[in-house]
DSSP file (Angstrom, degrees, kcal/mol; ACC not computed):
  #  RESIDUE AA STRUCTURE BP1 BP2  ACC     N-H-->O    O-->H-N    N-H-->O    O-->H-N    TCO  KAPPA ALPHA  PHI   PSI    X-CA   Y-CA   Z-CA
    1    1 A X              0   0    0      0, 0.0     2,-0.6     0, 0.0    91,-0.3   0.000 360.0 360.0 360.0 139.2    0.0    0.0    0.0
    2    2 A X        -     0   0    0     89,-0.1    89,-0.0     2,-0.0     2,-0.0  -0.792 360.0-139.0-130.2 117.6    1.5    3.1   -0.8
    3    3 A X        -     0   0    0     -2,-0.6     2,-0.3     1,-0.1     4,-0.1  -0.198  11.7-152.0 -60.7 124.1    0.3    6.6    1.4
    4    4 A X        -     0   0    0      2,-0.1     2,-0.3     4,-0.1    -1,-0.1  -0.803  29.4 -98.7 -98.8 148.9   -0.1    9.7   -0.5
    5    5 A X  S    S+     0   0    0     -2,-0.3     2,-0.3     2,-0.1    -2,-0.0  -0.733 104.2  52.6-115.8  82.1    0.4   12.9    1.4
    6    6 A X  S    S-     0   0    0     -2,-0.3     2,-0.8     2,-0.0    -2,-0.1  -0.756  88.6-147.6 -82.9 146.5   -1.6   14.7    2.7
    7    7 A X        -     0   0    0     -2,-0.3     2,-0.3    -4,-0.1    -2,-0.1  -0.654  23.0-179.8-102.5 120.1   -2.8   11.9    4.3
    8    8 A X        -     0   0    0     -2,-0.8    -4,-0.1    -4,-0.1     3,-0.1  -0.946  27.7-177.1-108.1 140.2   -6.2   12.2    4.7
    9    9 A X        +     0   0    0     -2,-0.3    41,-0.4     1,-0.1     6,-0.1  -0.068  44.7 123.1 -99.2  13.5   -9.2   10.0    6.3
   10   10 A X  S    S+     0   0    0      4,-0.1     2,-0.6    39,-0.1    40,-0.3   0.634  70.2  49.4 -72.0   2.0  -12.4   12.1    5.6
   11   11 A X  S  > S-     0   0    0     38,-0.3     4,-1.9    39,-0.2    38,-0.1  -0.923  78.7-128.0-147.6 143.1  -14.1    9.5    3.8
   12   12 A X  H  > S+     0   0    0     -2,-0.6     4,-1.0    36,-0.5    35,-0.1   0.837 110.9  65.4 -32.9 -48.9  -14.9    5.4    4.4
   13   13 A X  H  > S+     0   0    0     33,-2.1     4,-1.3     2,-0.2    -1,-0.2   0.614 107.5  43.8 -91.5 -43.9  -13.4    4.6    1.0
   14   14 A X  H  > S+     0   0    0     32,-0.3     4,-0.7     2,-0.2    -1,-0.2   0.500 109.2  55.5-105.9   2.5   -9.8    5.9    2.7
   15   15 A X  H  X>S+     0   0    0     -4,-1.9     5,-2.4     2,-0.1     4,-1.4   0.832 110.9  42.7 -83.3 -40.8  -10.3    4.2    5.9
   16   16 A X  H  <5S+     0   0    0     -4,-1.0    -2,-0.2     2,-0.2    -3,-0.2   0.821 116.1  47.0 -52.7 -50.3  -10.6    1.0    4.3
   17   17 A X  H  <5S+     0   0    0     -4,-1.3    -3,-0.1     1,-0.2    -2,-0.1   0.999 115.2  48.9 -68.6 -73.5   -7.9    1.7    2.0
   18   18 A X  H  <5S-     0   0    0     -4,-0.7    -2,-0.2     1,-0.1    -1,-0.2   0.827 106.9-125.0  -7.8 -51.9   -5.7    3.0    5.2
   19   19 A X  T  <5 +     0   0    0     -4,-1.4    -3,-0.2     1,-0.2    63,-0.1   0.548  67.0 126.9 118.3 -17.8   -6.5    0.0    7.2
   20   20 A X      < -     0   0    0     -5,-2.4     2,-0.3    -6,-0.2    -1,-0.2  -0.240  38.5-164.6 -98.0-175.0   -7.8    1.7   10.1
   21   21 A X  E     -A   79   0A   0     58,-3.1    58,-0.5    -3,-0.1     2,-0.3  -0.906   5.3-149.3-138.4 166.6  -11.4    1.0   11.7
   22   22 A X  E     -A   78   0A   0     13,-0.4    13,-2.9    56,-0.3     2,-0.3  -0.946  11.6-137.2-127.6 166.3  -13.6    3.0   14.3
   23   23 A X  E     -B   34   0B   0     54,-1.5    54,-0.3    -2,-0.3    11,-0.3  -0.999  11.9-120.2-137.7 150.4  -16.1    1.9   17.0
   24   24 A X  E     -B   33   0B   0      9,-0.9     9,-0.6    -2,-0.3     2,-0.2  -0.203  17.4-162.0 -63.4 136.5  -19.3    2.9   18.1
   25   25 A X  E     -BC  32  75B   0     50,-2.7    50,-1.7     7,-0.2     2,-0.3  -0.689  10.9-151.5-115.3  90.6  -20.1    4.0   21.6
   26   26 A X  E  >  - C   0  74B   0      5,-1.4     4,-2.1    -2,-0.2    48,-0.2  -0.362  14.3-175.4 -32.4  99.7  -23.9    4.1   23.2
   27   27 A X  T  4 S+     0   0    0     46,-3.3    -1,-0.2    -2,-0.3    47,-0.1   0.423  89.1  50.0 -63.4  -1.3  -23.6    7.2   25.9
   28   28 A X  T  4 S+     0   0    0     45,-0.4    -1,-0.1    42,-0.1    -2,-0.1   0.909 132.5   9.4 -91.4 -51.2  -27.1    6.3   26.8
   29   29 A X  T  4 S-     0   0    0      2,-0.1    -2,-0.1     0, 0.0     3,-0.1   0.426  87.9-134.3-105.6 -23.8  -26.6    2.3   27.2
   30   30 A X     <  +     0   0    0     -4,-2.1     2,-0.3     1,-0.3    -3,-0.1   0.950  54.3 145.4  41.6  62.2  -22.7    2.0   27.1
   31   31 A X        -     0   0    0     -5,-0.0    -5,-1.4     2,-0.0     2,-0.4  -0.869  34.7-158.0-111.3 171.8  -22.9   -0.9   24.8
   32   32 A X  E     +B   25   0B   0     -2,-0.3     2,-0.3    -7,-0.2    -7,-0.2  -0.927  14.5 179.2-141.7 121.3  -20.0   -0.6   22.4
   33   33 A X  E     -B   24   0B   0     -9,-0.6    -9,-0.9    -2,-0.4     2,-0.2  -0.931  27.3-130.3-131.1 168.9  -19.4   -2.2   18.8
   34   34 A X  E     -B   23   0B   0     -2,-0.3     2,-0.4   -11,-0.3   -11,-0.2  -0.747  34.0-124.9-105.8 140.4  -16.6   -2.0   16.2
   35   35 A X        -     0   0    0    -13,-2.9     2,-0.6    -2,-0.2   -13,-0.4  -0.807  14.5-127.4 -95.9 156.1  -18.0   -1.0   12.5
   36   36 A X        -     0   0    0     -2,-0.4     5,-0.4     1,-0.2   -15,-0.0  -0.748  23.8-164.4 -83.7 115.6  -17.3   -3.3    9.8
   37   37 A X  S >> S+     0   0    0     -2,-0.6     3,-2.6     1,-0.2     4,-2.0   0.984  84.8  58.8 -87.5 -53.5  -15.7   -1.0    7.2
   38   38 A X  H 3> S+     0   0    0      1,-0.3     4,-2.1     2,-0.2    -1,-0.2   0.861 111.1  43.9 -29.0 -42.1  -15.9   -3.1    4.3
   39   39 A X  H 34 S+     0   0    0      2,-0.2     4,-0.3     1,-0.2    -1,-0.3   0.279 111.9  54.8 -90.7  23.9  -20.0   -3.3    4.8
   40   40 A X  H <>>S+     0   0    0     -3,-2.6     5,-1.4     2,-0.1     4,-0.9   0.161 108.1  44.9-113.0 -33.6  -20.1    0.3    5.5
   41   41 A X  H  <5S+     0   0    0     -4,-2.0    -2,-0.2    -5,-0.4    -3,-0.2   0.947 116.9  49.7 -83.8 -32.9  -18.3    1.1    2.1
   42   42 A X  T  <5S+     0   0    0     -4,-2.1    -3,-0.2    -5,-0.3    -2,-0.1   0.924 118.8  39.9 -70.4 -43.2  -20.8   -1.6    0.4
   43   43 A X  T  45S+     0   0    0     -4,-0.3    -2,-0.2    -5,-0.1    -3,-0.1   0.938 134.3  15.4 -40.1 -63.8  -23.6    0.1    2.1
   44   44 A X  T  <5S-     0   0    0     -4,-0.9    -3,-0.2     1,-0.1     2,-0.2   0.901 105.6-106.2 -94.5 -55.9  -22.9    3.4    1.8
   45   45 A X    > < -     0   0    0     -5,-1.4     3,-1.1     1,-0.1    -1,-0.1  -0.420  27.8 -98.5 132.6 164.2  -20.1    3.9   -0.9
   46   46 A X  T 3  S+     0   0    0      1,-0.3   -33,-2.1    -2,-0.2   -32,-0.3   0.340 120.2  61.7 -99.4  15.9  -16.7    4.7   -0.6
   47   47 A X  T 3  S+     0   0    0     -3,-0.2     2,-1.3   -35,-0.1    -1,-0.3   0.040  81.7 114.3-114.8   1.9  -17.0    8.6   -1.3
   48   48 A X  S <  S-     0   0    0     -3,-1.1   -36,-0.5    -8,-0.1    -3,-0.1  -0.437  73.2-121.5 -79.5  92.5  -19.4    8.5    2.1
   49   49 A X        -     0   0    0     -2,-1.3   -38,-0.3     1,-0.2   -39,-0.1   0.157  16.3-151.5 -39.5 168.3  -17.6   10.6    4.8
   50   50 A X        +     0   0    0    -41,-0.4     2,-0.5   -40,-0.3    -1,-0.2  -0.090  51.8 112.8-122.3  40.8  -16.7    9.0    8.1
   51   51 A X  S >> S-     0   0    0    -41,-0.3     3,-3.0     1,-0.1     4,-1.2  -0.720  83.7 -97.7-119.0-177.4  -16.6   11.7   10.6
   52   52 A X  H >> S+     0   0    0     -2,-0.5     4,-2.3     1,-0.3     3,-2.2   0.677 122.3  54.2 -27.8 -57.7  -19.1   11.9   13.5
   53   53 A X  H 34 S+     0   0    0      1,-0.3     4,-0.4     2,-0.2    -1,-0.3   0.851 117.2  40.1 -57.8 -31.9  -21.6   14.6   11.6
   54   54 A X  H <4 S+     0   0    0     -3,-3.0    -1,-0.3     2,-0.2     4,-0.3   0.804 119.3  44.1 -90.0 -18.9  -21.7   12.1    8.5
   55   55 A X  H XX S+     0   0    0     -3,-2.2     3,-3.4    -4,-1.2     4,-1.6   0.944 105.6  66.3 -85.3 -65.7  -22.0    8.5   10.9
   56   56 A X  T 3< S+     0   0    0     -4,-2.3    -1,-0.2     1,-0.3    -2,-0.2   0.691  95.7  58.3 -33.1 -30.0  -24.7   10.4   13.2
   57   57 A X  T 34 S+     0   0    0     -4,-0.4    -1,-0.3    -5,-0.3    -2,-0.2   0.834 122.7  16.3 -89.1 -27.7  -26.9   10.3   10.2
   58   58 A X  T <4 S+     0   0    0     -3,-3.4     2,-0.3    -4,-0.3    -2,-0.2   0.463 110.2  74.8-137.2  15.1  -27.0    6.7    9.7
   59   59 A X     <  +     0   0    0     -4,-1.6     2,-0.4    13,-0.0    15,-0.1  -0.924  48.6 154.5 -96.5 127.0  -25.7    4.9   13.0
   60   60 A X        -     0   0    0     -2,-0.3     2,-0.9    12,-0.0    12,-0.2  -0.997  51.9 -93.9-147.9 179.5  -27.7    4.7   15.8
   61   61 A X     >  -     0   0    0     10,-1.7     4,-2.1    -2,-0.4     3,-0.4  -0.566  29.1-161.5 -88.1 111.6  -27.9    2.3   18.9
   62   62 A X  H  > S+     0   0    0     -2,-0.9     4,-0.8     1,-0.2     5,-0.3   0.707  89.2  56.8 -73.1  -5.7  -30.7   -0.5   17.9
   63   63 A X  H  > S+     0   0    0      2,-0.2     4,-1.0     1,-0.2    -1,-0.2   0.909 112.8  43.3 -97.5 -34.3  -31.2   -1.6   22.0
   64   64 A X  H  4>S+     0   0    0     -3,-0.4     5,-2.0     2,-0.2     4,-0.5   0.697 112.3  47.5 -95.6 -35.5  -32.1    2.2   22.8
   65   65 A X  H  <5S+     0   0    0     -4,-2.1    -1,-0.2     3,-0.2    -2,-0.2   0.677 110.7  55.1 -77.8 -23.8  -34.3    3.0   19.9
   66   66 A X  H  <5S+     0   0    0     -4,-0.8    -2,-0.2    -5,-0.2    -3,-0.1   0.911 112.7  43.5 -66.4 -55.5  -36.1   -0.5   20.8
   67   67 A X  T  <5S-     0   0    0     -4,-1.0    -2,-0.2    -5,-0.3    -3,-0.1   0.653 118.6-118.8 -60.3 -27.4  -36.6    1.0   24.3
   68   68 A X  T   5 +     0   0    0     -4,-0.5    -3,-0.2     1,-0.1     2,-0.1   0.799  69.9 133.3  67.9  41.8  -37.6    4.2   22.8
   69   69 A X  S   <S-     0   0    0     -5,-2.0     2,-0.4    -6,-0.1    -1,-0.1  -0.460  76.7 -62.1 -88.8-169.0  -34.5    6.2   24.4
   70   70 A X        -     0   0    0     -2,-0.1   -42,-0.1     1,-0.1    -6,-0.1  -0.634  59.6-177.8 -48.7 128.0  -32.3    8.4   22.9
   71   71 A X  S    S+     0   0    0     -2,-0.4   -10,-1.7    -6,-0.1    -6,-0.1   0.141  73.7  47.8-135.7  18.9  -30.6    6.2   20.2
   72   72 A X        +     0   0    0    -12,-0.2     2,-4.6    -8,-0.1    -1,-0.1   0.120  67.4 128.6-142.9  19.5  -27.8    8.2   18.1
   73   73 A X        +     0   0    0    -12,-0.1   -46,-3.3     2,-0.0   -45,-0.4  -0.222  56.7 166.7 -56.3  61.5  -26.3    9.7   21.9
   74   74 A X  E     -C   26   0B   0     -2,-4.6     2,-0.4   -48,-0.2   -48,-0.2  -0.798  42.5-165.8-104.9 127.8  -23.2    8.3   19.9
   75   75 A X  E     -C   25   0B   0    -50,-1.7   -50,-2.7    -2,-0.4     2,-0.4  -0.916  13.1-155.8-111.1 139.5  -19.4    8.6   20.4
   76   76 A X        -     0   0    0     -2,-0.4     2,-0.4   -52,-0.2   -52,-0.2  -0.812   9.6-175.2-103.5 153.5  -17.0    7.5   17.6
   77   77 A X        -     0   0    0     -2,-0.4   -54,-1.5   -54,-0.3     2,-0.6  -0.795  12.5-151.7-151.4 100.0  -13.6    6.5   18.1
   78   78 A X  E     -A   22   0A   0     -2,-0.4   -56,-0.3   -56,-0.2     2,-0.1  -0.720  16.4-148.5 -82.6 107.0  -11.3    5.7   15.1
   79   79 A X  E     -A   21   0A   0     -2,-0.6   -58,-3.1   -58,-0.5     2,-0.3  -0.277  13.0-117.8-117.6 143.1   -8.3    3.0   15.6
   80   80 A X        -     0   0    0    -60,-0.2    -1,-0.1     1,-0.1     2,-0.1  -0.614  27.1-106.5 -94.7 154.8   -5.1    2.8   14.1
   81   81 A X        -     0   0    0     -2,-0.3     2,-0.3     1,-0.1    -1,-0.1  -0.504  50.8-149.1 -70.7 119.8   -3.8   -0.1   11.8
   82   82 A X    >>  -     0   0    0    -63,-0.1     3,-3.7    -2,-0.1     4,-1.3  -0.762  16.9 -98.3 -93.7 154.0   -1.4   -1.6   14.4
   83   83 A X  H 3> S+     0   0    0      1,-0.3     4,-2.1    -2,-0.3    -1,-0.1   0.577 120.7  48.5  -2.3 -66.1    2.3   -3.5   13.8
   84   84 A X  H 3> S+     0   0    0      1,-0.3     4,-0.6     2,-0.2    -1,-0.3   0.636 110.5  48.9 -72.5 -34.4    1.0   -6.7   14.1
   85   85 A X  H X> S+     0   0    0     -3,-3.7     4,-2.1     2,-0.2     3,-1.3   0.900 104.4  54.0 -88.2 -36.3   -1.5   -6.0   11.9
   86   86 A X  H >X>S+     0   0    0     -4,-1.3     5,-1.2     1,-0.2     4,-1.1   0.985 110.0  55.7 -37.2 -55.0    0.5   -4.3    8.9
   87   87 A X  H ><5S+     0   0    0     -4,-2.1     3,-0.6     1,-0.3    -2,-0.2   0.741 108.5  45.6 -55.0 -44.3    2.7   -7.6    9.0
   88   88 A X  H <<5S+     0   0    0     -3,-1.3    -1,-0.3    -4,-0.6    -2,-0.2   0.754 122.5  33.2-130.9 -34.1   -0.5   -9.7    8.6
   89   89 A X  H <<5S-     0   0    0     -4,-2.1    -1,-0.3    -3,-0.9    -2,-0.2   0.509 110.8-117.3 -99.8  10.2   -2.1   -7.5    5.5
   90   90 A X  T <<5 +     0   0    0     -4,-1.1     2,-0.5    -3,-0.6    -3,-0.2   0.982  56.8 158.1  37.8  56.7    1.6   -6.6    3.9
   91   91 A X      < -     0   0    0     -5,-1.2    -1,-0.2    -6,-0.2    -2,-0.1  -0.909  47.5 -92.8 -79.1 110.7    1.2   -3.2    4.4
   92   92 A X              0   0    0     -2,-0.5    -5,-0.0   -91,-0.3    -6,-0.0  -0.131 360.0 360.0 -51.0 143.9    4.6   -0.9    4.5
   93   93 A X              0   0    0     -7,-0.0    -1,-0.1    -6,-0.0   -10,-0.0   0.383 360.0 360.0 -96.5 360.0    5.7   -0.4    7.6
C-alpha cells in the first residue's frame, strides 16, 4: 500500500484503504461495537464521509431505539492499523 500525502481519512473509501477501523459508543446504554468498514463502504459507498456529523446520520444504537430512548447519543472512536496487523495484510511499515 502506498500513502499519499496529505494523508487524509475524511471518507470510508480511505479508511478501508488505510487500514484503520472506528467503533461505536452508546452514551445512553454503554454498549460498544466495532463497524465493519468493508460493509459500510458496500452500504454506503466509498466517497461516504466517516466523521461523526456524517455517521450520526446513519448509525444509531438499535437496543435504545427498541426501548424508545435516545438512540444516536453516539461517540466515535477511530483506531489505528497496528504492527501486528500491517505484517499480517503486507502493508509498509
Amino acid at each position: 500500500m502506498t500513502m499519499k500525502f496529505p494523508f487524509t481519512e475524511d471518507t470510508l473509501g480511505k479508511k478501508l484503504e488505510a487500514g484503520t477501523g472506528l467503533s461505536v459508543d452508546c452514551l445512553t446504554c454503554r454498549r460498544k461495537a466495532v463497524l465493519d468498514m468493508s460493509e459500510l463502504v458496500k452500504r454506503l459507498g466509498q466517497d461516504y464521509g466517516c466523521l461523526h456529523w456524517d455517521l450520526i446520520k446513519v448509525v444509531y444504537c438499535h437496543e435504545c431505539r427498541a426501548a424508545g430512548r435516545e438512540d444516536r447519543n453516539l461517540q466515535f472512536t477511530n483506531h489505528a492499523m497496528t504492527p501486528d496487523k500491517r505484517r499480517n495484510t503486507g502493508a509498509a511499515r
